[in-house]
N, C-alpha and C positions, 0 to 999 in steps of 0.2 A: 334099190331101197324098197322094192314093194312089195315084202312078207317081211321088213321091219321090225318088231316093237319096241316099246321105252319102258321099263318097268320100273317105278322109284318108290324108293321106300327113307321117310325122315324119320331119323333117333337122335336120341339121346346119347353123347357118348363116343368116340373114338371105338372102344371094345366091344359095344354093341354095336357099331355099323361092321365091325369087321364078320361079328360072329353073323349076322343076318348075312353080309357078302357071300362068306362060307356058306351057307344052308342053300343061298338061292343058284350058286354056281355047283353044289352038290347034287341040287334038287332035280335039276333040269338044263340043257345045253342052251344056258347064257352065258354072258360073259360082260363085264364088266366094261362102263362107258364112262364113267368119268364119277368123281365124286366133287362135291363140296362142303368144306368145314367152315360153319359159323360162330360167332360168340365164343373163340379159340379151342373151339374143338368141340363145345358142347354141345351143337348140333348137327347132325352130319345127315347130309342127304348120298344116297348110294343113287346110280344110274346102272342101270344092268340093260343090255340088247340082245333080240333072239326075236325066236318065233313067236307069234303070239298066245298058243300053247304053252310053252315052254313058259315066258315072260309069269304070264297070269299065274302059272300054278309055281314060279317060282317068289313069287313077292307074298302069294296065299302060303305057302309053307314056312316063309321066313316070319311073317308077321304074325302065324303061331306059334313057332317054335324059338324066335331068339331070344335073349336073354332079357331085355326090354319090351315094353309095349310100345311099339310106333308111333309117332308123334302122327304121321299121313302114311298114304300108300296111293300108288295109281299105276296105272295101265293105262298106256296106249297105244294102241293098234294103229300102223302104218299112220305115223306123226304125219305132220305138214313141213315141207322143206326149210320153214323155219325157225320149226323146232330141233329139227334135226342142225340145221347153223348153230342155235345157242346151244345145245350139248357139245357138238364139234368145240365150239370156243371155248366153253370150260373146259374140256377135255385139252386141248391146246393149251391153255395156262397151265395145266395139272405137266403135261409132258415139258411144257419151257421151262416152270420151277425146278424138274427133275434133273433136267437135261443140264441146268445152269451149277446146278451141284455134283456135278459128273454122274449121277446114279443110273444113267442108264444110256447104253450104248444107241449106234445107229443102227442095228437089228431092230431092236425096243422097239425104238419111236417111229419105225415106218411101218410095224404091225400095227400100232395104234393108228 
């Protein structure tokens, strides 16, 4: 866990969290940690993990370039072990939802 990061960025929107996910997994080798939808979709936070290079210049290219202006954004460099538990457990509700509606196999969910 110790070249880490958490890179998050909150929008408005279902279509603008995807198109920002897009940019920042385009921009630079992240990859996606878990997301959450509030207020039935109309606010969505994205969690993206990498380098901390990678991270910063991927949340600074999405929060110029998506389709929305960001409600927040942040970086963080090499979290605390229990931030990295609360991403892990959304992250886990996001794979149990999926899992429960067969959408994704046991390949899937042990890469996550």
């Amino acid at each position: 866990m110790g070249n880490t990061s958490l890179g998050f960025i909150e929008i408005t929107g279902v279509v603008a969290a995807v198109d920002a996910l897009d940019i920042m997994c385009k921009t630079s080798g992240v990859e996606l940690a878990t997301w959450e939808r509030k207020l039935g979709g109309r606010l969505v936070t994205i969690v993206v993990k990498g380098d901390v290079a990678s991270v910063t210049e991927a949340v600074e290219t999405a929060s110029a370039k998506a389709i929305k202006k960001p409600v927040a954004t942040g970086v963080i460099a090499n979290p605390h072990e229990e931030i990295m538990r609360l991403v892990n457990l959304s992250a886990s509700r996001f794979m149990n939802k999926e899992a429960q509606l067969g959408k994704l196999d046991a390949r899937t969910i042990q890469e996550v």
